[in-house]
N, C-alpha and C positions, 0 to 999 in steps of 0.2 A: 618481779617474778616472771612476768609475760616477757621482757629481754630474756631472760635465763634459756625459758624454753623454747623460743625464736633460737636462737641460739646452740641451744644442743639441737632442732631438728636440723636445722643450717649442716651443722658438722656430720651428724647421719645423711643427710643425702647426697654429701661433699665424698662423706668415704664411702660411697658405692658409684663405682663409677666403669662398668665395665668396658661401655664403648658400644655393646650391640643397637644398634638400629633396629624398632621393632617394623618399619619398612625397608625395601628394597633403596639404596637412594637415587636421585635426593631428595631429601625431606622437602617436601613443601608445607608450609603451615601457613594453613586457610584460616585462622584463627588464633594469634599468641595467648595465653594463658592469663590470666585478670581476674586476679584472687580479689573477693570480698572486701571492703571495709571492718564486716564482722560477720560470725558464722552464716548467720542468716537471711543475708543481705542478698544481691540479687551480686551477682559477679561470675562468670568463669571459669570454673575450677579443676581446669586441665588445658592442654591446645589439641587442637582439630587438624590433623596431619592429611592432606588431599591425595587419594588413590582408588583405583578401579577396582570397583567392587569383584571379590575375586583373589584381589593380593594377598599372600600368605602374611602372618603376624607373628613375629620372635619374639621371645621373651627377651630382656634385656641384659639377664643376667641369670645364675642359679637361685632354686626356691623353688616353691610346693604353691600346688594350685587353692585359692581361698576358696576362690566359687567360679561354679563351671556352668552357664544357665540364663533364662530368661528373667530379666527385672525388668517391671514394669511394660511388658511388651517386646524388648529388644533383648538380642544375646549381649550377654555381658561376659568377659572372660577378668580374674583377679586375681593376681599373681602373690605371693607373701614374699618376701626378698631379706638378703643380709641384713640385719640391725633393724627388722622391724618395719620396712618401709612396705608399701603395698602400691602397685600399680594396678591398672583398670584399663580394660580396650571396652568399648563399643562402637558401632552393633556389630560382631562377631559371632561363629559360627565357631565354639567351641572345640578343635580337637583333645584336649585333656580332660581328666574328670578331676575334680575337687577330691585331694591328699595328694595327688599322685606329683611326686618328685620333676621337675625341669630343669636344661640345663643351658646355659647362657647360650643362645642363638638359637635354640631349637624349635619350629615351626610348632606354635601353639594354639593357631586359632585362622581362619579364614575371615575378611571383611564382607560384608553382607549388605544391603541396602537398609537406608536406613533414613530419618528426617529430621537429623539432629543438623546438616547442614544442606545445602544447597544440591549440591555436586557430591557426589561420595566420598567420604571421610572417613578416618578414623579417629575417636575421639581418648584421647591418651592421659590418663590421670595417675596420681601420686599422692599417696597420704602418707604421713607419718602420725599412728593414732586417730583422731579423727582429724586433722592439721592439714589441710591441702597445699600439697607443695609444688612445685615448676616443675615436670616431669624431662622436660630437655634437661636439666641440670644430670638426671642418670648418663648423657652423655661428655664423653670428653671435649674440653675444646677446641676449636679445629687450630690447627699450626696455620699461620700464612706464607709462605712460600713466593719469593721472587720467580719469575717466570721471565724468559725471552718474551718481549714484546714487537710490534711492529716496528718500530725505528722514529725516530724524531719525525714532527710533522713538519719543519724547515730545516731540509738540506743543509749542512753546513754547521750548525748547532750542537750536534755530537762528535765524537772522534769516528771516523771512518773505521768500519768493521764492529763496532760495539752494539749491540741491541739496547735496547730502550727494555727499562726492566718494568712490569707490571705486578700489583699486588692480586693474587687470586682469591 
């Protein structure tokens, strides 16, 4: 049973996938995600994306605001998304109120100081039900692209006039 619904959350957050970056990029993560052994467990349950306090905050995709507000001390902004999935910024500085309609890229929320890490963050979460998911998976994955490189490091090694291809 617990395969099963591994598994269908797996396929829900596989088909949402719209691309928006809820930063400007690129991404930096001060923090990869490090889900629990079990609900209760001490683990991670989002990533910490590094930015000055200040940065505006997108939604990832379209959906209605959960909650728009203060939890436990810090702004929290909670998005509800296609198929049920719900995203989570803190500590933000709310521009939407809770029902109100968004639409994939649209500035929803400013980053605010906060002491969840070191250096200013934003801390980026995903649930499906109460299931914490890998919230980079809302993203697409990157294409890697051959790039003109600087040139062989010994003369002679390459065909003259060929660039040296690099992966980006």
């Amino acid at each position: 049973m617990t395969t099963l619904l591994l598994t269908l959350l797996l396929a829900l957050s596989q088909a949402f996938t719209s691309g928006v970056r809820p930063l400007p990029p690129p991404l930096v993560v001060a923090r990869w995600w490090d889900p629990p052994p079990t609900p209760y467990a001490a683990g991670h349950r989002g990533v910490d994306l590094a930015a000055p306090v200040g940065t505006e905050i997108r939604a990832p995709g379209p959906g209605r605001v959960h909650h728009a507000g203060p939890v436990a001390g810090r702004g929290v902004l909670s998005l509800t998304l296609p198929g049920g999935l719900r995203t989570t910024y803190e500590p933000v500085r709310p521009l939407v109120v809770e029902g109100e309609e968004v639409v994939a890229g649209q500035v929803v929320a400013v980053l605010t100081e906060g002491a969840h890490c070191p250096l200013p963050c934003l801390h980026w979460g995903l649930l499906a039900g109460e299931t914490y998911l890998n919230p980079l998976r809302l993203l697409p994955r990157p294409t890697p692209r051959l790039l003109p490189g600087p040139g062989p490091e010994h003369p002679g090694q390459e065909h003259p006039g060929r660039e040296h291809p690099r992966l980006e």
